[in-house]
PLY file of the C-alpha trace (Angstrom):
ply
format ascii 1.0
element vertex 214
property float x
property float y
property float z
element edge 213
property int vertex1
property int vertex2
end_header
0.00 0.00 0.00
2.94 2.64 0.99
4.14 1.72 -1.87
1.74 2.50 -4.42
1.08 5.64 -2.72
4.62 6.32 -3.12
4.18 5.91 -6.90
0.91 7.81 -7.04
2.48 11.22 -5.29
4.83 13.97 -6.68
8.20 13.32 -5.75
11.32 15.48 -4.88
13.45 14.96 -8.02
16.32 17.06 -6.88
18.33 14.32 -5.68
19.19 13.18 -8.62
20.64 16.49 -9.99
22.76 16.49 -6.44
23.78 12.70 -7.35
25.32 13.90 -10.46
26.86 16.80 -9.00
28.36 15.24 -6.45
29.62 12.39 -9.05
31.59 15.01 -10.94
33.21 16.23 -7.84
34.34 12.89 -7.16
35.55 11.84 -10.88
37.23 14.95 -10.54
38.97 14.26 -7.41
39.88 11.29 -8.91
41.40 12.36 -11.86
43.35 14.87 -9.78
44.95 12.39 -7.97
45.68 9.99 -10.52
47.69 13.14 -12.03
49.41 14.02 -8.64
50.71 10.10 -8.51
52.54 11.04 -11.59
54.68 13.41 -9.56
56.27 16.21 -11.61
55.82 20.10 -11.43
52.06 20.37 -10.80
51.72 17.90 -8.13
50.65 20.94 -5.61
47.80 21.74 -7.88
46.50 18.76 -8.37
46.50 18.56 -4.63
44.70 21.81 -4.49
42.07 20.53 -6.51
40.91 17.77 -4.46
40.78 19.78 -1.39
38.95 22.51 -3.21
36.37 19.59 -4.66
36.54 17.51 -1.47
34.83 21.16 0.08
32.21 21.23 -2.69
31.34 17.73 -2.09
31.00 18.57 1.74
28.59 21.25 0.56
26.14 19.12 -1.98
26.43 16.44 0.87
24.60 19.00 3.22
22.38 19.88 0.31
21.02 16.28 0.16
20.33 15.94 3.73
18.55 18.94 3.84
16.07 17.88 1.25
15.50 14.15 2.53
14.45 16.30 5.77
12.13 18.51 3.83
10.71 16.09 0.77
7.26 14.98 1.39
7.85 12.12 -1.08
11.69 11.01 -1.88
12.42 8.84 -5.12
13.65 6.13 -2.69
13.70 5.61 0.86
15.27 8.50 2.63
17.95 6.08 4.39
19.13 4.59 1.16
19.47 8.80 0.03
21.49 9.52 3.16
23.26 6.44 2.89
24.13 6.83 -0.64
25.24 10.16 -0.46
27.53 9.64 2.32
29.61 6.85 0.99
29.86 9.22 -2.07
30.94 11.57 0.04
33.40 9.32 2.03
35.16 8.20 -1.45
36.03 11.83 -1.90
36.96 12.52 2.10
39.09 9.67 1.50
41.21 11.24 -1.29
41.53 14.34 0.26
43.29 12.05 3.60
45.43 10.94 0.98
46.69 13.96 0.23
47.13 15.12 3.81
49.32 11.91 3.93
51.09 12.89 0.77
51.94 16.40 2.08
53.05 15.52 5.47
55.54 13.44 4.53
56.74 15.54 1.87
56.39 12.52 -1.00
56.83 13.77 -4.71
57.54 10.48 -6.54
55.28 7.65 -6.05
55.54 3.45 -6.91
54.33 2.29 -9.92
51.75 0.45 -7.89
50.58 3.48 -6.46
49.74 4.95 -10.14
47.98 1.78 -11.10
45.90 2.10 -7.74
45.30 5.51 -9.09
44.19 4.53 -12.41
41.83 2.00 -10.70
40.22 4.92 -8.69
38.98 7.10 -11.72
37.67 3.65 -13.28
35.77 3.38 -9.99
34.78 6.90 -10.10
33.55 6.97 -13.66
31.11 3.84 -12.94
29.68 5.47 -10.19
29.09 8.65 -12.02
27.52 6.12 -14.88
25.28 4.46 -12.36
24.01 7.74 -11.02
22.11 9.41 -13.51
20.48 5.58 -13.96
18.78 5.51 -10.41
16.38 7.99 -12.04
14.60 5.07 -13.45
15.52 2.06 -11.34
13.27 -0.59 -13.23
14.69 -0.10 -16.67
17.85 0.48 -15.87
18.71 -2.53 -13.43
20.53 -4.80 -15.42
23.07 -2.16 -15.97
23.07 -1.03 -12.40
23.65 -4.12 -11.05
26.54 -4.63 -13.82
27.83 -1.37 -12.54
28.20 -2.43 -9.13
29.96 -5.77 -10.12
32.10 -3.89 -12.19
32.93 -1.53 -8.89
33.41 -4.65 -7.20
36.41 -6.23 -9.67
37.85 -2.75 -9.59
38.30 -3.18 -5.58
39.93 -6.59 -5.92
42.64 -5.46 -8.42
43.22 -2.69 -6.06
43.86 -5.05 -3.28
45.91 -6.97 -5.56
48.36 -4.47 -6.28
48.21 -3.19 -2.68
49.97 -6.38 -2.02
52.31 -6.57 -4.08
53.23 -2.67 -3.90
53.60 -3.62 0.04
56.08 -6.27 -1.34
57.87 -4.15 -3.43
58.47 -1.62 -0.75
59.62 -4.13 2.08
62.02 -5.72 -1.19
63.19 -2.38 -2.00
62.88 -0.82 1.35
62.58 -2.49 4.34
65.83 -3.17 5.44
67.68 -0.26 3.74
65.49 2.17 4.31
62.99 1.44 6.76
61.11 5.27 7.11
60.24 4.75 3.40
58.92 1.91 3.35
56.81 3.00 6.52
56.10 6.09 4.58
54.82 3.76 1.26
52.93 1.41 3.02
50.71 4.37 4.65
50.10 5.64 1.10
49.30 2.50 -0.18
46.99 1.88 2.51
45.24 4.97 1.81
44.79 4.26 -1.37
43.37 1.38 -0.56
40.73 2.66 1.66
39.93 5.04 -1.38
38.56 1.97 -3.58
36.97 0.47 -0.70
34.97 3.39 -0.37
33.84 2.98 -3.85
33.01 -0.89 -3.42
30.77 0.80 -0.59
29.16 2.84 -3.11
28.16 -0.10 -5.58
26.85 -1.93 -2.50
24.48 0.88 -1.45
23.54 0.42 -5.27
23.08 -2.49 -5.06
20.74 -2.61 -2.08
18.55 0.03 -3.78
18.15 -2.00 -7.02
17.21 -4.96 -4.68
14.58 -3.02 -2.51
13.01 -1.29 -5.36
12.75 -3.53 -8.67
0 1
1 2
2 3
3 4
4 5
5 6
6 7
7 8
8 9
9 10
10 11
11 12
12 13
13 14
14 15
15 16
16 17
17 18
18 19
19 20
20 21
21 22
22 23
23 24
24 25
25 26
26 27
27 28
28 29
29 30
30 31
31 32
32 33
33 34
34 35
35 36
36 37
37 38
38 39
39 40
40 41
41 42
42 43
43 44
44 45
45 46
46 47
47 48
48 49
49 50
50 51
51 52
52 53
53 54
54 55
55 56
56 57
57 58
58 59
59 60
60 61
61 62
62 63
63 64
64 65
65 66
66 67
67 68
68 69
69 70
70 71
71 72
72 73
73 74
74 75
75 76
76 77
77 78
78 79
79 80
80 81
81 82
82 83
83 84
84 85
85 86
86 87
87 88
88 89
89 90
90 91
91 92
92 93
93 94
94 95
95 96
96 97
97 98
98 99
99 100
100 101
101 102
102 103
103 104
104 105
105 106
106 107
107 108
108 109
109 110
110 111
111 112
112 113
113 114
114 115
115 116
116 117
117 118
118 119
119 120
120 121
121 122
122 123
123 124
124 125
125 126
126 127
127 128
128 129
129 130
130 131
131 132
132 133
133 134
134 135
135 136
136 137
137 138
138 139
139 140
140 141
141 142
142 143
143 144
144 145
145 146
146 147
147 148
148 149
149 150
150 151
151 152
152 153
153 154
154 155
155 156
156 157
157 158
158 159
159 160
160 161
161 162
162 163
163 164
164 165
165 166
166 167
167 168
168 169
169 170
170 171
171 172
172 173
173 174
174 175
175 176
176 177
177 178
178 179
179 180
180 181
181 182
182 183
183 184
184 185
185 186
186 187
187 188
188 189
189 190
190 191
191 192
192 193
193 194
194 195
195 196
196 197
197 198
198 199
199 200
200 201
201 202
202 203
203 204
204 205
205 206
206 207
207 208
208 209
209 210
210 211
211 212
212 213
């Protein structure tokens, strides 16, 4: 019954403009720190930019929260909105902790593991911005949400592959010549990490919407 008055009312279809806003503050991000990982002369700005779009992301965050509290009628249920928005919003908060790591210890040159992590975050960051716009129209578009999300979830475990074996590279290379860097590599590897797992959250709270609504 609540749900075919759901269907029957108006409902607040600003979310989905917020979705997609928040998406391309997050692809962004992403992009930005693939480019820092390359080291070179504009590392610093590419570091500027995620902490400038981590703080816009903050901002569309409250946005969202704000309007589950003051919709009448919500596309979905207003947990799955919060919930969805804030893992969004953690993928991004993640980056920017990346960077914080990146600046306090002063790294400019990064493992090749570390670039291919950051490759695998702006795949992870495009499918989610793909999968957005599709929530719109959850019915006709499930198949290819629910491809999304397993896509997401491949992503993660090539991450944690070369997690691994960047963490075996550094103790090789590292670990008994130079023990600060490898302490130093393994914390940015880590956070890098935890960037991708953030997205795998992201394709689960997909996921759970597909399920409760198709």
């Amino acid at each position: 019954m609540l749900s075919l008055f759901r269907k029957l009312m108006p409902r607040e279809d600003r979310f989905f403009d917020l979705f997609a806003q928040h998406s391309r503050t997050v692809v962004g991000a992403a992009e930005a720190l693939k480019s820092a990982l390359a080291g070179g002369p504009d590392m610093a700005a590419h570091c500027d930019r995620i902490v400038a779009l981590e703080d816009e992301a903050d901002e569309i965050t409250r946005e969202v929260l704000l309007a589950v509290r003051r919709s009448f009628i919500t596309p979905f249920d207003r947990g799955d909105i919060k919930d969805l928005i804030q893992s969004m919003d953690d993928a991004i908060d993640m980056m920017h902790k990346t960077v914080k790591t990146i600046r306090l210890y002063e790294q400019t040159s990064f493992q090749p593991g570390m670039q291919e992590m950051g490759e695998a975050i702006v795949k992870a960051a495009h499918l989610v911005a793909e999968a957005v716009p599709l929530l719109d129209k959850i019915g006709v578009h499930a198949g290819r949400l629910s491809a999304i999300a397993e896509e997401v979830t491949r992503v993660e475990g090539r991450s944690d592959e070369l997690h691994d074996q960047g963490l075996k590279n550094l103790f090789r290379d590292f670990g008994k010549s130079d023990p600060m860097a490898y302490i130093i590599g393994s914390e940015i590897y880590g956070q890098l990490e935890k960037v991708v797992d953030r997205f795998e959250d992201v394709a689960d709270e997909i996921s759970g919407i597909v399920i409760e609504n198709v």
